[in-house]
C-alpha positions as CSV (number, residue, x, y, z in Angstrom):
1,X,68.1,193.2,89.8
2,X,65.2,193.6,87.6
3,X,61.8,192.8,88.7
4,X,61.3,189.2,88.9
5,X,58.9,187.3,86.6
6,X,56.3,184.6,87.6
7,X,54.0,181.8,86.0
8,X,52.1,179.0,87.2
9,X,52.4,175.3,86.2
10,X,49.2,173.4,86.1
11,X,47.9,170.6,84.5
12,X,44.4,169.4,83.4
13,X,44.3,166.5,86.6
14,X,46.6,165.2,89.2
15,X,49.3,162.9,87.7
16,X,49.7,164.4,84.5
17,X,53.7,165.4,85.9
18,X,53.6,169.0,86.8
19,X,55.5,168.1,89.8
20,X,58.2,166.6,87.9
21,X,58.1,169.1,85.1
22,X,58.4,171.9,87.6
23,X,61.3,169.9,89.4
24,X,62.7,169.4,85.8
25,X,62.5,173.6,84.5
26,X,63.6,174.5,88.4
27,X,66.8,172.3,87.6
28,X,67.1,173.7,84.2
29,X,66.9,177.0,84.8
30,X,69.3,177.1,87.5
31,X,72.1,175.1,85.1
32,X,72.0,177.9,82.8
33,X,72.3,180.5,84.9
34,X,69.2,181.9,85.7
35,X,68.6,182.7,89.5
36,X,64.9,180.7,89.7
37,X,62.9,180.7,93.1
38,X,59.3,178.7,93.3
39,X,56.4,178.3,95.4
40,X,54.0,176.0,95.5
41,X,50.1,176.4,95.3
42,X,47.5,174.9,98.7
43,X,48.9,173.0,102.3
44,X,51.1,170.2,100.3
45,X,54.9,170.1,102.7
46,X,56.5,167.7,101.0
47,X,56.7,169.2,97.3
48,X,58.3,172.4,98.1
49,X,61.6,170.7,99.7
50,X,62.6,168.7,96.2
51,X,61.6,172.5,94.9
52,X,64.1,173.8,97.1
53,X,66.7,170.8,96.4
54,X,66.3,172.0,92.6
55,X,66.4,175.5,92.9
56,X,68.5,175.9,95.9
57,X,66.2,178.1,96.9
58,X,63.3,178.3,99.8
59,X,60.1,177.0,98.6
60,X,57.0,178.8,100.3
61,X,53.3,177.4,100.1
62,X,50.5,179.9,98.7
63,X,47.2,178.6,99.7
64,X,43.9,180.7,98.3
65,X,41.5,179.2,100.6
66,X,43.6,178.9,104.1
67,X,45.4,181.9,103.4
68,X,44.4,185.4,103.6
69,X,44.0,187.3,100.6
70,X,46.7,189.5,101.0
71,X,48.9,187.1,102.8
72,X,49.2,185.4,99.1
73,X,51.0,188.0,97.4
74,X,53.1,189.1,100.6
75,X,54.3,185.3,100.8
76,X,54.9,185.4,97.0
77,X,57.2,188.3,97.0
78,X,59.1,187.3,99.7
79,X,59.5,184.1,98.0
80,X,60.8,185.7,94.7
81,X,62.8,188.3,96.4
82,X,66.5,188.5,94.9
83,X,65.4,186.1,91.6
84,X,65.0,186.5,87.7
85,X,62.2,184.3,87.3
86,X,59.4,182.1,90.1
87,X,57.8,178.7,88.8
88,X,54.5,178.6,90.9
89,X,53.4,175.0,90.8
90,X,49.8,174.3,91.1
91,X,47.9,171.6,92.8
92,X,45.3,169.1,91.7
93,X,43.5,170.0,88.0
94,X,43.9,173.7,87.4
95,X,40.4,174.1,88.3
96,X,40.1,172.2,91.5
97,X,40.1,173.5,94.7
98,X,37.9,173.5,98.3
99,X,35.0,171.5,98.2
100,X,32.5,174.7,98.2
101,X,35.0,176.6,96.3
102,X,38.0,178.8,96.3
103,X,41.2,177.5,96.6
104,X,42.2,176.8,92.9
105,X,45.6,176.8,91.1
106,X,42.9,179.3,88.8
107,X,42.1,181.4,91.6
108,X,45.6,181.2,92.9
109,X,47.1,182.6,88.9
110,X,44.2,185.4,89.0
111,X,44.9,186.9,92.2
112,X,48.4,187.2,91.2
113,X,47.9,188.0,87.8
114,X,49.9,185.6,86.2
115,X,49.7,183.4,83.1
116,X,49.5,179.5,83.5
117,X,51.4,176.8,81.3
118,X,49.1,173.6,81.4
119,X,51.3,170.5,81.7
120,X,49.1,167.7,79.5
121,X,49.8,163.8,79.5
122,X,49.7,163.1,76.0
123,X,49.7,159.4,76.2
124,X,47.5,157.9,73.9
125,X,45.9,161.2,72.7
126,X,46.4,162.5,69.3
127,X,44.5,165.5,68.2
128,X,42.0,165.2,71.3
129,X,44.5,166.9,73.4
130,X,44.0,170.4,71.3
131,X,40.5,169.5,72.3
132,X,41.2,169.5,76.0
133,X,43.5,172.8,76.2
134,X,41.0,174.5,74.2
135,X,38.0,173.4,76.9
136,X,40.5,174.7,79.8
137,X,41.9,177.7,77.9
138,X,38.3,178.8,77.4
139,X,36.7,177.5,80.9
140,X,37.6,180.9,82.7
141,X,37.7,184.4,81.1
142,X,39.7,185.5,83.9
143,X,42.7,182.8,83.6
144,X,45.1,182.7,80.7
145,X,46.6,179.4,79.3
146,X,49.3,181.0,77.7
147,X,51.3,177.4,76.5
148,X,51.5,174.2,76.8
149,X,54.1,171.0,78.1
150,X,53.0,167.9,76.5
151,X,54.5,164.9,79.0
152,X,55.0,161.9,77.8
153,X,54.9,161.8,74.2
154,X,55.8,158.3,72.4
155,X,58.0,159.9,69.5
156,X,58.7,162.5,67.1
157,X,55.7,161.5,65.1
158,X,53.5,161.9,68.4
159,X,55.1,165.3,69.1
160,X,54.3,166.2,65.4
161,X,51.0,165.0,65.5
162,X,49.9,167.3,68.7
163,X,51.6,170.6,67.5
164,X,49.7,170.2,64.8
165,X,46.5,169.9,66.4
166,X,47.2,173.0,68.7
167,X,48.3,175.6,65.6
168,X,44.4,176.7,65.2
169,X,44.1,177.3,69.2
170,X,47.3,180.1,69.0
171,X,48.8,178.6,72.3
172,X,52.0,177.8,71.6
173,X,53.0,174.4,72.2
174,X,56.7,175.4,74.8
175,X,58.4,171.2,74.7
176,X,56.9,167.6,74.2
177,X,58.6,165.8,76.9
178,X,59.2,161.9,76.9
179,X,58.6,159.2,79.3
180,X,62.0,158.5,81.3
181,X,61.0,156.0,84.1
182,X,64.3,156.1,85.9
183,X,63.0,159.9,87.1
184,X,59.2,158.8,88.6
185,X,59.0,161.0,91.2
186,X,58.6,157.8,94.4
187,X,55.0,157.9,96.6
188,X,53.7,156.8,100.0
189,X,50.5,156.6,101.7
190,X,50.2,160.1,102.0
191,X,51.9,161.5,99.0
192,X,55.5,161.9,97.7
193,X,58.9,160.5,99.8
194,X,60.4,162.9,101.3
195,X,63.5,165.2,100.0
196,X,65.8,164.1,102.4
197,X,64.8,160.6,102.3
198,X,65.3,160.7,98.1
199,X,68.5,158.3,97.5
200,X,71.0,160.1,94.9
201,X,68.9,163.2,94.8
202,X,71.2,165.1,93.0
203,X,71.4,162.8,90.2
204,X,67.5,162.4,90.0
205,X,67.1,166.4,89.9
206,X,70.0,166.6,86.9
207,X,68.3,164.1,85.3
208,X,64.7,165.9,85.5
209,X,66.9,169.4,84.5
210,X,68.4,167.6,81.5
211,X,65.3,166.2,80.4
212,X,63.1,169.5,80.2
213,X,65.9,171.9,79.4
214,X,66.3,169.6,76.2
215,X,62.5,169.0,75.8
216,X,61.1,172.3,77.1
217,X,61.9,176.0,74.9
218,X,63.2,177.9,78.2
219,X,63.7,180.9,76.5
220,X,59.7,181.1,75.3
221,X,58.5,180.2,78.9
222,X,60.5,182.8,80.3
223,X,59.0,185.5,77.8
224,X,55.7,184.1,78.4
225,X,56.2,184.7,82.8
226,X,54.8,188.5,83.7
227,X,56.1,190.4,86.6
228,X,55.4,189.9,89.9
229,X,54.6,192.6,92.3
230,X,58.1,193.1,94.4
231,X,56.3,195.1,97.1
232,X,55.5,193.1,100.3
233,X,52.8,194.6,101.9
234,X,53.6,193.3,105.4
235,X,50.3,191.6,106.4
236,X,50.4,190.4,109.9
237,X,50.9,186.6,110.5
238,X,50.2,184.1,112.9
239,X,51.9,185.4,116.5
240,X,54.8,183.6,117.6
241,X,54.2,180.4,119.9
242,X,56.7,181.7,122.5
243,X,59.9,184.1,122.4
244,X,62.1,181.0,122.4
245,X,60.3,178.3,120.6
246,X,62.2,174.7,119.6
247,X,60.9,173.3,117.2
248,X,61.2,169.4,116.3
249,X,62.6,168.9,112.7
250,X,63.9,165.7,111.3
251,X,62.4,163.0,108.7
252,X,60.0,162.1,111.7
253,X,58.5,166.1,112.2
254,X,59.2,167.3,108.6
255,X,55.9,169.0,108.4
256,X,56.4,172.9,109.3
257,X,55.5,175.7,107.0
258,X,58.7,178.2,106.0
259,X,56.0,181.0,106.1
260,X,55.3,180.6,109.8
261,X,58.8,179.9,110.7
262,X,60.3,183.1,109.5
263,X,57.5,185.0,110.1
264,X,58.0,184.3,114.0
265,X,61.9,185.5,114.0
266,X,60.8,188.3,111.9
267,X,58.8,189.6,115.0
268,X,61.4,188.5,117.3
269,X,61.6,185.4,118.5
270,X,64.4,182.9,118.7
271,X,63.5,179.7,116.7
272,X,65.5,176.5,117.4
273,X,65.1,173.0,115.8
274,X,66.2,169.5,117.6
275,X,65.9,166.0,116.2
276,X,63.7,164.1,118.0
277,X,65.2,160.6,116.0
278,X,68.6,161.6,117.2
279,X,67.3,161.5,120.7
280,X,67.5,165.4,121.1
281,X,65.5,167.5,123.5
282,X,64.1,170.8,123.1
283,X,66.3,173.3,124.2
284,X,66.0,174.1,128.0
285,X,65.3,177.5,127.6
286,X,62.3,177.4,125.5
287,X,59.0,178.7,126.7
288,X,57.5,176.7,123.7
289,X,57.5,173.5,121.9
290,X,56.6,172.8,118.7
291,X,56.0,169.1,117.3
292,X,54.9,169.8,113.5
293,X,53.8,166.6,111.6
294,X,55.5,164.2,109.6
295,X,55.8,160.5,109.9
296,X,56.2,159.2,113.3
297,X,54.5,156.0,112.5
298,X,57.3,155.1,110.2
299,X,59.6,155.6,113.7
300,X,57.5,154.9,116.3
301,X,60.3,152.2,117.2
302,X,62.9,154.5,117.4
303,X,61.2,157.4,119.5
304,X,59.6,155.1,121.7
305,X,63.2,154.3,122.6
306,X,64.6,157.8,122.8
307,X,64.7,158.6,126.4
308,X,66.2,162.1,126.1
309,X,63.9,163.3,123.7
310,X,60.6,162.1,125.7
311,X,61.8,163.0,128.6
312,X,62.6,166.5,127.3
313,X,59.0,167.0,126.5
314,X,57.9,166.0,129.8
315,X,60.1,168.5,131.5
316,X,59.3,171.2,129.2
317,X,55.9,170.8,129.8
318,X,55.9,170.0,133.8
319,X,57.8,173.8,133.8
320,X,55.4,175.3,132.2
321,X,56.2,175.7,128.7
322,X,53.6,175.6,126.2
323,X,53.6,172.3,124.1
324,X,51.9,171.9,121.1
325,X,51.4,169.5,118.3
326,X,50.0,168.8,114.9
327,X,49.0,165.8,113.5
328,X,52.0,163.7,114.0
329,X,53.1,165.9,116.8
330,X,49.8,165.5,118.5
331,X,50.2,161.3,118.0
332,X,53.7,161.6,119.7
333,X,52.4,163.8,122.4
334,X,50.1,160.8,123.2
335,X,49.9,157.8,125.6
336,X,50.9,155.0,122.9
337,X,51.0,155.1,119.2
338,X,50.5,151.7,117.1
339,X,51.9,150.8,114.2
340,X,51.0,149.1,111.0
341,X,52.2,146.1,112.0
342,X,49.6,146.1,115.4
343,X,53.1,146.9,117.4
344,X,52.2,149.7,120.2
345,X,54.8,152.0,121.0
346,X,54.4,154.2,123.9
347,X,55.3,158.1,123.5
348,X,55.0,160.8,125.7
349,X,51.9,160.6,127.9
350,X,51.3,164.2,128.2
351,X,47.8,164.1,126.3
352,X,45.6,161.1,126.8
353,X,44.7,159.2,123.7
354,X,46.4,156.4,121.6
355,X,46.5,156.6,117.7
356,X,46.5,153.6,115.3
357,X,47.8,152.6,111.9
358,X,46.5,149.4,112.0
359,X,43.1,150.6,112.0
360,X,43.4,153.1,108.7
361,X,40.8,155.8,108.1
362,X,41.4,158.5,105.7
363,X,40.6,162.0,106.5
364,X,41.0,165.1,104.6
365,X,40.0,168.1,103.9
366,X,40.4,172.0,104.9
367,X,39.4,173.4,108.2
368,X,38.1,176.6,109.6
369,X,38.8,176.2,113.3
370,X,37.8,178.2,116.5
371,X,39.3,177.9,119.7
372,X,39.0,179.2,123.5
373,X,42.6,177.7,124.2
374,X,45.9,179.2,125.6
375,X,47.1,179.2,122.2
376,X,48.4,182.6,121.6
377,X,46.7,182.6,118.4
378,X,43.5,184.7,117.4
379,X,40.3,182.6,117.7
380,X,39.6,181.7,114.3
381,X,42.3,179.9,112.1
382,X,42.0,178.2,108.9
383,X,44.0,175.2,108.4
384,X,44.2,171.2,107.0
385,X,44.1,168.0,108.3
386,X,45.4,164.8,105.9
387,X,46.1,161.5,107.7
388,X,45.1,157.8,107.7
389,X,45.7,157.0,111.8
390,X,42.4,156.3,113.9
391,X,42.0,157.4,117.6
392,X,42.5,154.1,118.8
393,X,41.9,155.8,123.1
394,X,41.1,158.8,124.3
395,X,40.9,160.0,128.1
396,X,39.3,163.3,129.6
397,X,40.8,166.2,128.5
398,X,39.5,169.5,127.3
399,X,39.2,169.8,123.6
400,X,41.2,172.1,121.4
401,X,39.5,173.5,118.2
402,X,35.4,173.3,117.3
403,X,36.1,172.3,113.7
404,X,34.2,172.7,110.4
405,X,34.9,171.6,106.8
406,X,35.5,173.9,103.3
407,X,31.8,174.1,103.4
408,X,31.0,175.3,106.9
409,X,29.4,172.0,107.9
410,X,30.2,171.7,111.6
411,X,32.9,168.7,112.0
412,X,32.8,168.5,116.3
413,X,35.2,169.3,118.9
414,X,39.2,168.1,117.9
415,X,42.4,167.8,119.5
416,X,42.8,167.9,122.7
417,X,44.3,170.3,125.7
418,X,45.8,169.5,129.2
419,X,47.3,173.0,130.7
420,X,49.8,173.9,129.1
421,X,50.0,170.8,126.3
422,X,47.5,170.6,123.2
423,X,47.5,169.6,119.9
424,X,45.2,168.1,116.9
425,X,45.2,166.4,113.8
426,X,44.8,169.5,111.9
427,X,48.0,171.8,110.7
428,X,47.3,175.7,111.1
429,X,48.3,177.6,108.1
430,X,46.8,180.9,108.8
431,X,44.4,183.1,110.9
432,X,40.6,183.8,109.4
433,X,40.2,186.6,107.2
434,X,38.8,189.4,109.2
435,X,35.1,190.1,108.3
């Protein structure tokens, strides 16, 4: 197979439907023929699985700011590996990234060399929206607009009307997509449904794949990808948590990034998954155990009840193995979680502290993290934390991470450890680039 193509699809802001277009060309593609892989750009976990329902490929994250720089082109050829062409979908505006920079769909598209199509909402802009490609065409030196999706477009007239305002700029204008509101992508508090929560998925994706491969020239936009360095260079990942690791997976603890995942059974170690909401336990043999984030809150009825599964943990850890947990891992791992509703649920009392969805309190952000733990991780780690539960309790423990933000202002001590059971609210993407 010939060496596989790549281009990025950004969009001026968030909402303007890249994530819907990309879904759409992903579906498309893949109808006519075309073997089409895709990533997608910073810590987002929910995006790349309707990527991968669309494609029916894997969908890995790229992240510019949490990731090393050479971890970034590894990932993406190993995510194009064995396809004709990779949709890279960007996150935010295409200029937005860390707060104290980096981390930019932009600075994503220039490290790998690739051109961008900018997805535009075109509702209720006429000739102004030549006017905003040209601003973001000419914004950066360094990053090409090389064509432009116009979403939502009224009619024929409107599709007219913009066209002609982009001939002067020499971008070429690739589809002028309508509004069909029986395909809005569906949101919750933190972001998009899940995948495997998306009723008649299939339909919904064949939809999105009808609608751009009519509205979108797929023929232009695959001209307009470049190649993608095939070579992986093998950059050294995160360290396995264990040589037998279980590793929670469900619509509860849906939050795990692919990267890390194969990465630790590429250097050996044997990777199980269990359902905690089918009242699963980790598997007995397992020297670690892995609760990734998710949406426990939505559940907390459910595993509060499941006997097996909390009582796994509690084994695991009284043997010895090491138990760790991310944001909704860490909440489960607690004495009590409570719900939105003010119902407490208890979990499984292995780290002292109580969370609360009552009691809402957004946090976000990157995180450079350093730790003296028994992690078997090195001592710096860049990561992301994103979720609206307060610490409702906390007990004595030791903490886990000393945490800053994207700027280096110092955040405190997070998370907590007791033995051989930690956790925090932030997820770990990758190690600190080495100085």
């Amino acid at each position: 197979m010939a060496e596989p193509r790549a281009i990025v699809i950004a969009a001026p802001s968030s909402g303007a439907g890249k994530t819907l277009v990309t879904l759409g060309l992903l579906r498309a593609f893949l109808r006519a023929g075309i073997c089409v892989s895709s990533a997608k750009a910073g810590p987002d976990y929910i995006d790349p699985r309707f990527h991968e329902a669309a494609s029916r490929r894997a969908c890995f994250n790229l992240d510019g700011w949490a990731m090393r720089r050479a971890l970034v082109p590894d990932i993406a050829a190993q995510c194009a590996e064995d396809s004709e062409l990779m949709l890279i979908e960007g996150v935010m505006g295409l200029f937005d990234g860390a707060a104290g920079g980096g981390g930019s769909t932009a600075d994503l598209a220039v490290t790998l060399d690739l051109p961008v199509v900018l997805v535009v909402d075109a509702k209720s802009q006429g000739q102004s929206a030549a006017a905003l490609v040209k601003g973001f065409a000419e914004f950066r030196d360094d990053c090409q607009v090389a064509g432009v999706i116009f979403n939502r477009v009224a009619s024929p007239v409107h599709a007219d009307i913009l066209s002609g305002a982009m001939e002067p700029l020499g971008i070429p204008v690739l589809g002028a997509i309508g509004e069909d509101r029986d395909i809005v992508v569906p949101s919750r508090h933190l972001g998009l449904v899940q995948a495997s929560e998306h009723t008649a998925l299939e339909t919904f994706l064949d939809r999105a794949g009808r609608l751009l491969g009519e509205g979108v020239d797929l023929t232009v936009l695959r001209e307009l990808a470049k190649p993608l360095a095939s070579t992986r260079i093998q950059t050294p990942y995160l360290p396995p948590l264990g040589q037998r690791i279980a590793v929670a997976r469900d619509e509860a603890f849906g939050f795990s990034y692919p990267h890390l995942l194969q990465a630790w059974q590429s250097a050996g170690a044997e990777v199980t998954t269990f359902s905690p909401l089918a009242d699963e336990a980790p598997a007995g043999d397992a020297d670690a155990i892995y609760l990734p984030g998710g949406y426990p809150e939505l559940h907390a009825g459910r595993l509060a009840a499941n006997a097996r599964f909390l009582d796994g943990l509690r084994h695991a850890a009284a043997r010895g193995a090491l138990v760790y947990g991310e944001c909704g891992g860490y909440m489960t791992l607690g004495d009590h979680l409570i719900d939105a509703d003010g119902e407490r649920h208890a979990m499984a009392g292995l780290l002292p502290l109580g969370t609360s969805f009552e009691k809402r309190g957004l946090k976000l952000g990157y995180r450079k993290l350093s730790h003296a733990s028994s992690l078997p991780w090195p001592s710096h780690l860049r990561g992301h934390e994103f979720h609206y539960s307060t610490l409702a309790w906390q007990g004595e423990a030791d903490p886990l991470f000393e945490a800053e933000d994207s700027k280096g202002t110092g955040l405190g001590k997070i998370g907590l450890q007791r033995g051989n059971v930690m956790g925090s609210y932030a997820h770990i993407i990758d190690m600190e680039e080495a100085l």
